[in-house]
N, C-alpha and C positions, 0 to 999 in steps of 0.2 A: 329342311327349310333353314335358309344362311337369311340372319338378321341380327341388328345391333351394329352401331357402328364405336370404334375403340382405338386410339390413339397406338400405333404404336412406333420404333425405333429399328431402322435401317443398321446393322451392322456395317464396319469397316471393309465388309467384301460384298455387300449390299446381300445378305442374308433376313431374312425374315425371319421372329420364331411368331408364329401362330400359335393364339390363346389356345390353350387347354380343350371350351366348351367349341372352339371354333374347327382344332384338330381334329376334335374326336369325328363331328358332324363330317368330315371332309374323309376321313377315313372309312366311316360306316360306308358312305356314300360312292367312293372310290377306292380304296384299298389305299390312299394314298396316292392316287395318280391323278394329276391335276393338267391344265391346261394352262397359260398366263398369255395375255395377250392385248394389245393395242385396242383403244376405244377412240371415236373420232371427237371424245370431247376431252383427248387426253388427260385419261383415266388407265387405268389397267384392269383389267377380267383377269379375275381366278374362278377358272371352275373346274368341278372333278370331270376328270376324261370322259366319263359315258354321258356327261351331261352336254358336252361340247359336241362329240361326236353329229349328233343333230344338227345342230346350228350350223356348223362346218360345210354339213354335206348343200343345208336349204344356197347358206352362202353362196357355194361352188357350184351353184344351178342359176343359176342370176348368169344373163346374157353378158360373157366378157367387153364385148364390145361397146358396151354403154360405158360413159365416161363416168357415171358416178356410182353404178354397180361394181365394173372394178376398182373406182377409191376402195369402196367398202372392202372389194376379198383381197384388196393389196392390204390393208388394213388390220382386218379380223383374223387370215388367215396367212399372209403375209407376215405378220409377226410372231404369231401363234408358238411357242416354247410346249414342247411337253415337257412336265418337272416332275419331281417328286419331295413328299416332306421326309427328312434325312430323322435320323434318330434322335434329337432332339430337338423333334415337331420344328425345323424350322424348311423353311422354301428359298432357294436363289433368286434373285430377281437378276438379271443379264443384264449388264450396262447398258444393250443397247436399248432394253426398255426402260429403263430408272434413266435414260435421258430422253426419252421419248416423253415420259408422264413428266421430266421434274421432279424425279424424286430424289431426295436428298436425305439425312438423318431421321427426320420426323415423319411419318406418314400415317393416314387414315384406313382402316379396314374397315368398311362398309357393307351390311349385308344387303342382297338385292334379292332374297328370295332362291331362289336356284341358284343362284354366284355371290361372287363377293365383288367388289369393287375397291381397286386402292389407289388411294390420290394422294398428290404431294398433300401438304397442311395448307401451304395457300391453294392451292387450285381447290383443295375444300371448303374452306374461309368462301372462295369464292362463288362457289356454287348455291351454300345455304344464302348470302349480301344478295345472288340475284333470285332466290327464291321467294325472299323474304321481302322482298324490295316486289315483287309482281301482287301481292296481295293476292286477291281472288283469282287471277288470271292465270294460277300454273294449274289448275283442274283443268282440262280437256273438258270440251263442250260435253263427251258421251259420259262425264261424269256430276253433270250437271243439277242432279238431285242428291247427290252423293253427303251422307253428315259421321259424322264423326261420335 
């Protein structure tokens, strides 16, 4: 279970090192063999390989020829990197995705449960301004008795 979200710092060759508590999880979980890839709210997915594996395959069953099922596998699977974390826990992020998301120096690791999600700092800024700014209205109707 990937959660907690934690500031962290883009190296000068766009290297990642992933926290300690968040390596180890990502190791248990995959040996260290991760997925990184494109989100249509430019964001980035990190998830361990067998966890991706799945999603991959539902993706690449989505009727090509629908204009907005293949945004999504241009998307998801179209940018898709397998990586690995190198020996000191850290991950490459590929230019071509660190200019896809915006990411620059500073960036977010965000747990989502089964993945991580990571965002520039503003595109994070800006996600909680319009969450926070919806009030009652980011619950989904089907979670409508839902308390905290």
């Amino acid at each position: 279970m990937f959660r907690g979200a934690t500031a962290l710092n883009l190296d000068a060759k766009g290297r990642l090192a992933v926290p300690a508590k968040h390596r180890d999880a990502l190791t248990v979980q995959s040996g260290g063999r991760l997925v990184l890839t494109a989100h249509p709210h430019r964001c980035l997915l990190l998830y361990p390989q067998s966890a991706w594996e799945p999603i991959q395959e539902k993706v690449m069953s989505l009727p090509s020829l629908d204009k907005q099922e293949s945004l999504l596998q241009r998307l998801l699977v179209g940018f898709a990197e397998d990586i690995e974390l190198d020996n000191a826990g850290r991950v490459l992020v590929s230019p071509v995705l660190r200019e896809f998301a915006t990411l620059e120096k500073q960036v977010m690791l965000v747990g989502q449960g089964s993945h991580y999600e990571l965002w520039s700092q503003d595109g994070w800024r800006a996600q909680l301004d319009e969450a926070l700014t919806q009030g009652d209205q980011v619950l989904p109707p089907e979670m409508g008795n839902f308390s905290l």
